[in-house]
Backbone bond lengths (Angstrom), bond angles and torsions (degrees), N, CA, C in turn:
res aa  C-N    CA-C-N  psi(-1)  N-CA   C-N-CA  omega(-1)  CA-C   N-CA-C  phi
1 X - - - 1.460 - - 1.521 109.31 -
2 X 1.542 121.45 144.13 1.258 99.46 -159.49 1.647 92.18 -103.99
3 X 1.249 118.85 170.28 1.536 111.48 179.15 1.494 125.61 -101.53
4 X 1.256 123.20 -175.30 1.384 98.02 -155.98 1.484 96.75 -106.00
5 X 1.279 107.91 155.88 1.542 103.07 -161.35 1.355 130.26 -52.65
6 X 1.598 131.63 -40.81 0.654 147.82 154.97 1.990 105.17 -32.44
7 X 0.905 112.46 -89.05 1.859 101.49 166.38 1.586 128.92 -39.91
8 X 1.394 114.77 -35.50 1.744 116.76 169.05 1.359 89.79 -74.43
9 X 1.473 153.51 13.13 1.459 142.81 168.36 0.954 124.72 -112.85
10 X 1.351 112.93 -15.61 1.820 142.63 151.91 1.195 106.04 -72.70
11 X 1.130 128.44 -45.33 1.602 132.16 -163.22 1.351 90.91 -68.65
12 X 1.423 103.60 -72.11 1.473 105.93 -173.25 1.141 137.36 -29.17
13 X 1.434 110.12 -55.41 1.533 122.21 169.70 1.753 120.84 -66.05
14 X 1.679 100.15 -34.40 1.679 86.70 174.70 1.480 104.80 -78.19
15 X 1.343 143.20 -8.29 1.659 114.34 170.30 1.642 101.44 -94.07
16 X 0.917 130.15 14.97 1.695 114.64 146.81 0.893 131.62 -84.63
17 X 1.810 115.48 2.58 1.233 132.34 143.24 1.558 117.96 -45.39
18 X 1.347 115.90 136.50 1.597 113.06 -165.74 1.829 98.38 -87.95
19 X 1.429 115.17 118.44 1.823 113.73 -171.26 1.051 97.05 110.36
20 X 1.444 145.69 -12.85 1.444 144.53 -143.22 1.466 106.66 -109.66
21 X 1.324 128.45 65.52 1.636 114.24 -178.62 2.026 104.12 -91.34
22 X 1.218 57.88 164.62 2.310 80.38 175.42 1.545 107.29 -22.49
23 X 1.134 147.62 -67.39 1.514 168.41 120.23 1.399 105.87 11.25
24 X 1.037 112.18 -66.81 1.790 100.24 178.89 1.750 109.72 -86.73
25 X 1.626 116.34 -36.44 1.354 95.27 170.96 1.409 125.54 -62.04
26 X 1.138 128.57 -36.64 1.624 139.55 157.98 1.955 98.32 -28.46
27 X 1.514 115.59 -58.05 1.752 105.54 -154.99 1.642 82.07 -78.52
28 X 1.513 129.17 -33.91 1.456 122.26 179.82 1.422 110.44 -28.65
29 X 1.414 106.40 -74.58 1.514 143.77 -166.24 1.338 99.18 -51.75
30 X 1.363 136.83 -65.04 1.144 122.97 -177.16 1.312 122.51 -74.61
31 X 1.720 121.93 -18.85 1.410 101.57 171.13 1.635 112.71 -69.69
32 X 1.610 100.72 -24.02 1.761 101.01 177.64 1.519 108.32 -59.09
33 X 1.241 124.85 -37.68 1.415 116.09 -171.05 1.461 109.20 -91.73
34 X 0.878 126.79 -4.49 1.593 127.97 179.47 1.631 98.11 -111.90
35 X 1.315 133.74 -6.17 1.757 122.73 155.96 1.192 137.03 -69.19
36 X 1.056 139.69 136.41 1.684 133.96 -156.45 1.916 74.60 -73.48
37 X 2.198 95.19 156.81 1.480 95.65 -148.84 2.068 81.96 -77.18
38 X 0.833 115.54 -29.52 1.622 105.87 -176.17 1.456 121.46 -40.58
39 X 1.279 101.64 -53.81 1.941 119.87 174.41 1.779 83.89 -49.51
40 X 1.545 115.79 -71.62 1.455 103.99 -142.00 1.477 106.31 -71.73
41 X 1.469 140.60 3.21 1.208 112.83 -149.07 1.701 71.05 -133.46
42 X 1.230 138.45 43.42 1.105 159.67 155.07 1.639 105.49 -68.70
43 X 1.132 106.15 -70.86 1.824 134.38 -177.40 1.975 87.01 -56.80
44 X 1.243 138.95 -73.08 1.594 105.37 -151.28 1.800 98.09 -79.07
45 X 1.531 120.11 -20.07 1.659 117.01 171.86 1.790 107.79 -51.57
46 X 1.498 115.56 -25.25 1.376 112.02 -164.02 1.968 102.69 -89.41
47 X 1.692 100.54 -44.00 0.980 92.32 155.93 1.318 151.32 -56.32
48 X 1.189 112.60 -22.85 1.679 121.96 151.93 0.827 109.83 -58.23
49 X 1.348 128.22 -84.79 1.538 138.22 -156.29 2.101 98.96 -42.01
50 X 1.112 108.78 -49.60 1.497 109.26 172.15 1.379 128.67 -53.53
51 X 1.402 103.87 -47.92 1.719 113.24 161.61 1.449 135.83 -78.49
52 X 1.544 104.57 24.06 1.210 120.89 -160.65 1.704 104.60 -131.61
53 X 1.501 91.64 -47.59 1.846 104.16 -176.52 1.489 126.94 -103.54
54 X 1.872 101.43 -18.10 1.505 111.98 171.64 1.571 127.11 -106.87
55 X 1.464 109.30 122.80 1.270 137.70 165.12 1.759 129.05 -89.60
56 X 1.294 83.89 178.87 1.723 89.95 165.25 1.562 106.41 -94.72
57 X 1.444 113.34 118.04 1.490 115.64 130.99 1.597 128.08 16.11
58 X 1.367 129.02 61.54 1.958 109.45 -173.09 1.086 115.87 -44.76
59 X 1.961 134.36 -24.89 1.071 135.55 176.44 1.772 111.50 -74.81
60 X 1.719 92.62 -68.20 1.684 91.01 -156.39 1.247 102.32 -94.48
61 X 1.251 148.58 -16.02 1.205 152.22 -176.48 1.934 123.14 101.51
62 X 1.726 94.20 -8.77 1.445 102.24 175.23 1.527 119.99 -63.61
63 X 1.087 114.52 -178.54 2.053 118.12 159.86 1.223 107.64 -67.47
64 X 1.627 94.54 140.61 1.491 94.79 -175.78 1.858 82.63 -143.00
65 X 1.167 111.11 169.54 1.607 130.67 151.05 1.427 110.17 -104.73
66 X 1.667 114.22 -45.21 1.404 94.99 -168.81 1.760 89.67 -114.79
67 X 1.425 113.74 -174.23 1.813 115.70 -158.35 1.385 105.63 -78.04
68 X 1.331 122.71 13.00 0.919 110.90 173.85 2.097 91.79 -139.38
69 X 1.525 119.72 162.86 1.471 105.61 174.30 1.453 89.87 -96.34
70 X 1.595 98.24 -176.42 1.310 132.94 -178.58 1.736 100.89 -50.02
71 X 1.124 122.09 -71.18 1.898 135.38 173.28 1.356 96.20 -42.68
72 X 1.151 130.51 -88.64 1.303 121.60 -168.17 1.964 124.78 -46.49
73 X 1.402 105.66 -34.47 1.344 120.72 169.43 1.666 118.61 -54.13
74 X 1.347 116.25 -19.01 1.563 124.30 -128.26 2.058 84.06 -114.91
75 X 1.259 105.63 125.18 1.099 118.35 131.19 1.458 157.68 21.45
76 X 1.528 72.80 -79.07 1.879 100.66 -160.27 1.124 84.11 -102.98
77 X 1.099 157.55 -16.59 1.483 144.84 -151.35 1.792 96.01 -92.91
78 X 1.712 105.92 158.08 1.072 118.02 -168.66 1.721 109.85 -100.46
79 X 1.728 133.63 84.10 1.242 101.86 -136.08 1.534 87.15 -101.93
80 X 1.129 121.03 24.32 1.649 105.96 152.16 1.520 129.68 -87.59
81 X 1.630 111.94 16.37 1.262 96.97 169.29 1.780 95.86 -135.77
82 X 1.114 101.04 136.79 2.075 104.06 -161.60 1.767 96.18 -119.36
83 X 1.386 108.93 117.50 1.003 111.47 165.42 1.619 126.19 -80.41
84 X 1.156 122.26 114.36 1.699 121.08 -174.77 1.860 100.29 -89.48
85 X 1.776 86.06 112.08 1.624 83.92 174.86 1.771 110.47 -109.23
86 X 1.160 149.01 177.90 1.308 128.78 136.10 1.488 142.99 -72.56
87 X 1.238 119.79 -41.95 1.468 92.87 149.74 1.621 105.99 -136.29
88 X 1.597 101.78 -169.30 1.862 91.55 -172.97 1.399 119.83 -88.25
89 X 1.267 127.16 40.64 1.118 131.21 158.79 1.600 122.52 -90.41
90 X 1.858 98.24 -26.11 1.729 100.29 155.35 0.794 99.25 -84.95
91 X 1.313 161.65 148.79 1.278 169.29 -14.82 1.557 125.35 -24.21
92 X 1.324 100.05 -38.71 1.888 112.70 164.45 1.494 118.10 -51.32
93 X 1.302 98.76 -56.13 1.733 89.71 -157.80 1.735 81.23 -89.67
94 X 1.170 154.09 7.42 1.512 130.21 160.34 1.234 97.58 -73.83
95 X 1.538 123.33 -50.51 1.748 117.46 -173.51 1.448 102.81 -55.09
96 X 1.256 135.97 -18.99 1.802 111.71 -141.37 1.758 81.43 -111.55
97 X 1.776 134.09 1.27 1.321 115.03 150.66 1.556 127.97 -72.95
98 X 1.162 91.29 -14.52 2.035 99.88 -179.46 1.367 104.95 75.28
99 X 1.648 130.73 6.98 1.262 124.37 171.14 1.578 133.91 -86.63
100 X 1.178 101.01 -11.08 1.656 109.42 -156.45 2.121 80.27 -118.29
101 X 1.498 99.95 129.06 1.439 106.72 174.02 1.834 112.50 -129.06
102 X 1.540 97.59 16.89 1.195 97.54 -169.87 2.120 98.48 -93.79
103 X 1.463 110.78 -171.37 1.731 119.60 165.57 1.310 116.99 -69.99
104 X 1.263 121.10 -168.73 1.110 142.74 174.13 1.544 144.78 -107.86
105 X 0.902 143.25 176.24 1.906 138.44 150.24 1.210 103.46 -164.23
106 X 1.204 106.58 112.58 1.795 100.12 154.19 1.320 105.51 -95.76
107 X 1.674 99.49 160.01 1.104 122.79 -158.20 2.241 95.05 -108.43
108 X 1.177 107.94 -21.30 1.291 109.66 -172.60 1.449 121.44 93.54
109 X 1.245 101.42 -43.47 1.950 128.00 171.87 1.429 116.24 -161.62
110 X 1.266 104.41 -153.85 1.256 113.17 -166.44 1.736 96.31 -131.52
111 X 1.421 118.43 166.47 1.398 114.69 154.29 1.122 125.65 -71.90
112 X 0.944 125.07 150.63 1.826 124.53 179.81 1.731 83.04 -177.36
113 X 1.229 109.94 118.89 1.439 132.38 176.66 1.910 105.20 -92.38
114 X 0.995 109.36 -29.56 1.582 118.84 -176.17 1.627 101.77 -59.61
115 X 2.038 104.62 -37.43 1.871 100.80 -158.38 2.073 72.43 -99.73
116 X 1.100 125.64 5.60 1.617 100.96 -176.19 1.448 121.38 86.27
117 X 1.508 103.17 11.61 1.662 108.17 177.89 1.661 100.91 -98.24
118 X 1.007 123.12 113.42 1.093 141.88 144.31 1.870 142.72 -100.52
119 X 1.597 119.86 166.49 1.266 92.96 -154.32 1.553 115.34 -71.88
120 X 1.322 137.24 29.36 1.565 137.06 -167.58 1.513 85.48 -99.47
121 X 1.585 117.60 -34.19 1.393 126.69 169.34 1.694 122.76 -28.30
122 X 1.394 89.69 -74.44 1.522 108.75 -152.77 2.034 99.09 -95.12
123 X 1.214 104.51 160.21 1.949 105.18 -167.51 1.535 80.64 -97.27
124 X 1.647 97.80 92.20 1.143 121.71 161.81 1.678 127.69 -123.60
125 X 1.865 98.37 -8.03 1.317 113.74 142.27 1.515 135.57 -62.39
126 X 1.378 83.73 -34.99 1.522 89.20 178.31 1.522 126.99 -99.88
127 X 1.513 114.19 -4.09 1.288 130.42 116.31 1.607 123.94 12.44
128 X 1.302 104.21 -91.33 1.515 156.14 165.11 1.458 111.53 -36.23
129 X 1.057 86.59 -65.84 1.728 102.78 -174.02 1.363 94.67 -70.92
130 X 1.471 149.57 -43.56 1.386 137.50 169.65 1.267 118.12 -58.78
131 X 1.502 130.83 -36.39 1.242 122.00 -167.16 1.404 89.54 -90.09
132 X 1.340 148.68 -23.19 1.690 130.50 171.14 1.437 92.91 -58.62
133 X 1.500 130.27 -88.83 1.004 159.03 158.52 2.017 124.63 1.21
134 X 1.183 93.81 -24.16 2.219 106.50 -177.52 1.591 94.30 -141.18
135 X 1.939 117.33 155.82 0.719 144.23 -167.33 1.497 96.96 -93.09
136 X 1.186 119.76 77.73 2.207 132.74 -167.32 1.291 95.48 -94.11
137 X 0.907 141.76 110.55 1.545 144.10 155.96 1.584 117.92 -69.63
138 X 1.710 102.42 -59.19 1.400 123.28 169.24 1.479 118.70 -102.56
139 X 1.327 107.53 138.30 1.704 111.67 157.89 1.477 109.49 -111.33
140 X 1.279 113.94 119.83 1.619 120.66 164.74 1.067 91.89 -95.46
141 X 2.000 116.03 128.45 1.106 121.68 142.75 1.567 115.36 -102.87
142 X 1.495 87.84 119.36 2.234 108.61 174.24 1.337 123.85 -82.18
143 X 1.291 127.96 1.49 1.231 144.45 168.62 0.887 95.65 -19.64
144 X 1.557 136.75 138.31 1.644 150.38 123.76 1.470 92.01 -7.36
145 X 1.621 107.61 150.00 1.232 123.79 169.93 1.245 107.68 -121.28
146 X 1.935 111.77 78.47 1.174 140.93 -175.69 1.588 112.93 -139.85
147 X 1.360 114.91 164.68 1.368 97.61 156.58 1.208 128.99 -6.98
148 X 1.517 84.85 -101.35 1.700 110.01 -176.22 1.088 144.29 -29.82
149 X 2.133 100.66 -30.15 1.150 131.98 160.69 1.414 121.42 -72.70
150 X 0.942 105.44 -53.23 1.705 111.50 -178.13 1.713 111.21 -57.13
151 X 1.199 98.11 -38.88 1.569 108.31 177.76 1.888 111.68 -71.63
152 X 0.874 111.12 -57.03 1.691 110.66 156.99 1.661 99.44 -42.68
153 X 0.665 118.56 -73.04 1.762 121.25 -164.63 1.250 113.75 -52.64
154 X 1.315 118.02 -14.21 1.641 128.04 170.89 1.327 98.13 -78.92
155 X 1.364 104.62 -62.11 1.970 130.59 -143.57 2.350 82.75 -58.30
156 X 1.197 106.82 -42.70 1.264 109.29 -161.02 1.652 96.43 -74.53
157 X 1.337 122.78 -37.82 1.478 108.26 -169.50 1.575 118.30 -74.09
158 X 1.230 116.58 -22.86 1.123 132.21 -159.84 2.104 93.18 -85.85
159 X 1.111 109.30 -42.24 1.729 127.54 160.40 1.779 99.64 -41.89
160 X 1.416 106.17 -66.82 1.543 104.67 -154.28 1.458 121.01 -98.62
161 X 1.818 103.09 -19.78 1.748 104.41 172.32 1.872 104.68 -38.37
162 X 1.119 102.99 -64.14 1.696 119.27 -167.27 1.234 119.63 -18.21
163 X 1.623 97.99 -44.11 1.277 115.99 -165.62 1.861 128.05 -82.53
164 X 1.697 84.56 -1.32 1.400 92.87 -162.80 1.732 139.58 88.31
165 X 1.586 115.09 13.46 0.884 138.91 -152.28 1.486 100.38 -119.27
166 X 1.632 123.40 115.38 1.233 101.84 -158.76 1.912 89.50 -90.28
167 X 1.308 102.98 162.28 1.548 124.58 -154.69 1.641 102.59 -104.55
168 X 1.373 165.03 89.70 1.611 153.99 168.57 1.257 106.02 -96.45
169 X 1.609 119.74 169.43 1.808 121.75 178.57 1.774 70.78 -159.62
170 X 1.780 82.05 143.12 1.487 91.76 177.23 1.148 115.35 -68.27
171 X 1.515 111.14 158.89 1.835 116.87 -172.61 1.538 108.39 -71.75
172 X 1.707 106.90 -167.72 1.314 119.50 -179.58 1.615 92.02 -58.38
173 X 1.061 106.08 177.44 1.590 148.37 169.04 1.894 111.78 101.81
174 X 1.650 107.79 -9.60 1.165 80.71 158.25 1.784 124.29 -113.25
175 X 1.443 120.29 162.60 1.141 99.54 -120.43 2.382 82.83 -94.59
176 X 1.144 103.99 169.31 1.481 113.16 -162.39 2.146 84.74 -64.73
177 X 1.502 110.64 136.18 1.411 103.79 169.85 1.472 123.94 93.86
178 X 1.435 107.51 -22.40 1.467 124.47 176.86 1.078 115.22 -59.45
179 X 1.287 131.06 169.15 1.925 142.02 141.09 0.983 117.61 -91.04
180 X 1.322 121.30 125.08 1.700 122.21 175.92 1.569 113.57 -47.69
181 X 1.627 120.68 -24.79 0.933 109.36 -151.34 1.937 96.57 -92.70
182 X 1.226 102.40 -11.32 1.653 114.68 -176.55 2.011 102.86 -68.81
183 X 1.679 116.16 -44.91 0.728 125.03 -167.83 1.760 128.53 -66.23
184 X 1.161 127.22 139.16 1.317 125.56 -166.84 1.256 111.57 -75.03
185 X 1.429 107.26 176.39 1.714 101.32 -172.66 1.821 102.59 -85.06
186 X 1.221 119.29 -72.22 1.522 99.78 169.89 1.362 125.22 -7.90
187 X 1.482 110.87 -75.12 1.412 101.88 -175.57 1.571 128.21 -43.40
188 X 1.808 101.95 -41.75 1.176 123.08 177.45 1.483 119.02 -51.92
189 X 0.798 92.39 -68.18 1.754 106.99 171.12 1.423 129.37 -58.43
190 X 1.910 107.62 -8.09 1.443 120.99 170.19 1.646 103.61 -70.19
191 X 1.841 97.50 -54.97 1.020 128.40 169.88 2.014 121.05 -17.19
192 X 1.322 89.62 -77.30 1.211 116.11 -176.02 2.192 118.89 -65.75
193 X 1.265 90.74 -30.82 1.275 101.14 170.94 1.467 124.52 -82.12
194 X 1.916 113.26 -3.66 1.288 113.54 -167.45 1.898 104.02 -136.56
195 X 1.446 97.62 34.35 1.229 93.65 -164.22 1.414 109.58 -75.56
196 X 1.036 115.59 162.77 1.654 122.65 176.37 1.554 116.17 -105.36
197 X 1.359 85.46 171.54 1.985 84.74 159.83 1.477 128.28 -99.81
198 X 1.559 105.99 144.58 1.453 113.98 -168.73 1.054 110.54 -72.80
């Protein structure tokens, strides 16, 4: 039966959601149409308000509302040790072990020369320009432990040994090929507590 347009236009748009196949946009769709309209029209008010007030970070490259984020804004944070992630979606599951109290960097991506990302790509100048520029003791590189990752995680040590900056990548436990963001906090935080040098 085909659906009525208005719903094949809902449908549509929730599986261009990334995770989003036919099957879950379908249970999407109907809890949207079966929610009193206040609850549901919650979700595109939030999406505004997000595409309206969130940026990049001028420092670390994460989400921010105001020009600087929450981590970089903060205090308490330890900013001689900078974690280099690729984009800010790792940044979550390192916070949600409670181990890592140092900043941040995203990188934006990763290298991968095959898709044409290279480093003019990724804020890996600005990288650079922080460790001249901030009192860095440590570099954690968080790279995926993939290709793409591992290869960034080289490309970067070989950048920052020089400088005197000592270089770590988190230890075993996460697994070769993974996403940080797939990975649990235990593991993570095994991870992160046993890192080595690059």
């Amino acid at each position: 039966m085909q659906a009525a347009p208005a719903i094949q236009t809902l449908l549509d748009e929730l599986e261009r959601l990334p995770g989003i196949g036919a099957k879950s946009a379908q249970r999407i769709a109907e809890w949207i149409l079966n929610a009193d309209r206040a609850t549901a029209m919650r979700l595109p008010a939030a999406i505004e308000a997000a595409k309206d007030t969130v940026h990049l970070c001028e420092r670390c490259f994460n989400y921010a509302q105001d020009d600087l984020c929450a981590i970089c804004a903060s205090s308490t944070r330890d900013a001689s040790v900078l974690c280099v992630v690729s984009l800010p979606r790792d940044i979550a599951p390192i916070e949600r072990t409670g181990v890592f109290s140092g900043v941040y960097h995203v990188l934006g991506g990763a290298l991968s020369p095959m898709e044409g990302i290279g480093p003019d790509r990724l804020h890996i100048t600005e990288l650079m320009r922080r460790l001249a520029d901030e009192e860095i003791r440590e570099v954690v590189v968080a790279t995926n432990p993939n290709i793409e990752g591992e290869t960034t995680a080289t490309y970067l040590a070989r950048l920052i040994k020089p400088l005197g900056v000592e270089v770590t990548r988190p230890a075993s436990g996460l697994p070769v090929g993974g996403d940080l963001e797939l990975a649990d906090e235990a593991t993570l935080g095994r991870a992160l507590e046993g890192r080595r040098p690059l």
